[in-house]
C-alpha positions as CSV (number, residue, x, y, z in Angstrom):
1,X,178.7,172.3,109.5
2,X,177.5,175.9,109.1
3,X,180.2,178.9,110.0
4,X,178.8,181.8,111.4
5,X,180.4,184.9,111.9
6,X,183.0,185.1,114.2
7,X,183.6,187.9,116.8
8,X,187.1,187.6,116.7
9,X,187.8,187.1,113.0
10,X,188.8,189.7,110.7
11,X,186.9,191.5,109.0
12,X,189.3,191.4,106.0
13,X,188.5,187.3,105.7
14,X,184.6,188.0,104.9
15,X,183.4,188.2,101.7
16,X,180.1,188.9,100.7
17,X,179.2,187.3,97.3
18,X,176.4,187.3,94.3
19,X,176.4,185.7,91.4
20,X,174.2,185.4,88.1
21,X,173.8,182.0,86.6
22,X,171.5,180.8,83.8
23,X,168.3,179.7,85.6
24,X,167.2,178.3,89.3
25,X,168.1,175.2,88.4
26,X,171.8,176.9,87.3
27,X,173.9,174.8,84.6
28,X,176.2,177.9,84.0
29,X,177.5,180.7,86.2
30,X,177.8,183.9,84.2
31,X,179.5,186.1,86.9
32,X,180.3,186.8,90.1
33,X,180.6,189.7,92.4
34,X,182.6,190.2,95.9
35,X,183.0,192.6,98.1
36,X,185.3,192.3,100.8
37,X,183.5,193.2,104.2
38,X,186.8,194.8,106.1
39,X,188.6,196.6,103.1
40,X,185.7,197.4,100.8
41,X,187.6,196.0,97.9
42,X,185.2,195.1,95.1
43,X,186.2,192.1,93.0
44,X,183.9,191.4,89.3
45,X,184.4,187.9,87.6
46,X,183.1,186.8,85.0
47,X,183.8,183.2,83.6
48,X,184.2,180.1,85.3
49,X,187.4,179.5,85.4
50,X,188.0,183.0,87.4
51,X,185.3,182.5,89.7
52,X,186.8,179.2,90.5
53,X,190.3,180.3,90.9
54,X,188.9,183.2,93.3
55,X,187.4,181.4,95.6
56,X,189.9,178.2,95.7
57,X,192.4,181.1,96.7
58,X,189.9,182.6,99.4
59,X,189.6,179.3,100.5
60,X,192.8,178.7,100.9
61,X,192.9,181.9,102.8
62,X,190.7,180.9,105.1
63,X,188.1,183.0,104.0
64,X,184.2,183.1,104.6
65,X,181.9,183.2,101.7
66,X,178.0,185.5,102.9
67,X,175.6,185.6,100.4
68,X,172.1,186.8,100.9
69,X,170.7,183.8,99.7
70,X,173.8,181.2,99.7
71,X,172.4,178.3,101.9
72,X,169.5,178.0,99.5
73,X,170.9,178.7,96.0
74,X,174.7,180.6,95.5
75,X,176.5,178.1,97.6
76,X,175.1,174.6,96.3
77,X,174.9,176.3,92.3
78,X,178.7,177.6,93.4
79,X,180.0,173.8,94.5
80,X,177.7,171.9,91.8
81,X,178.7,174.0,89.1
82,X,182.3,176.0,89.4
């Protein structure tokens, strides 16, 4: 199941993420970016073990992930690789 935004959650629990990996088909994840939608806050990682512990803690959270291209390549690179 998809999750869209909400109208009646935060902003603070949106993320909006990028990252940079090796190639389309991705075997690495270089780096990621986030920027949270409600406070601004701006969040560079770089290595996979901090882009994992990031968004396991967002997760935990409760947080959404929005990427501009996440349904078709961050998000399934993301859970395949990290």
């Amino acid at each position: 199941m998809t999750d869209y935004l909400a109208y009646n959650t935060p902003l603070e629990k949106y993320w909006a993420v990028d990252i940079e990996s090796d190639d389309l088909d991705a075997t690495v994840v270089w780096c990621m970016v986030a920027k949270n939608v409600g406070t601004r806050e701006v969040v560079s990682l770089i290595g996979h073990d901090n882009i994992k512990a990031f968004i396991e803690l967002h997760l935990i959270d409760k947080c959404y992930f929005i990427a501009h291209n996440g349904l078709k390549f961050d998000f399934p690179v993301l859970n395949r690789v990290v």
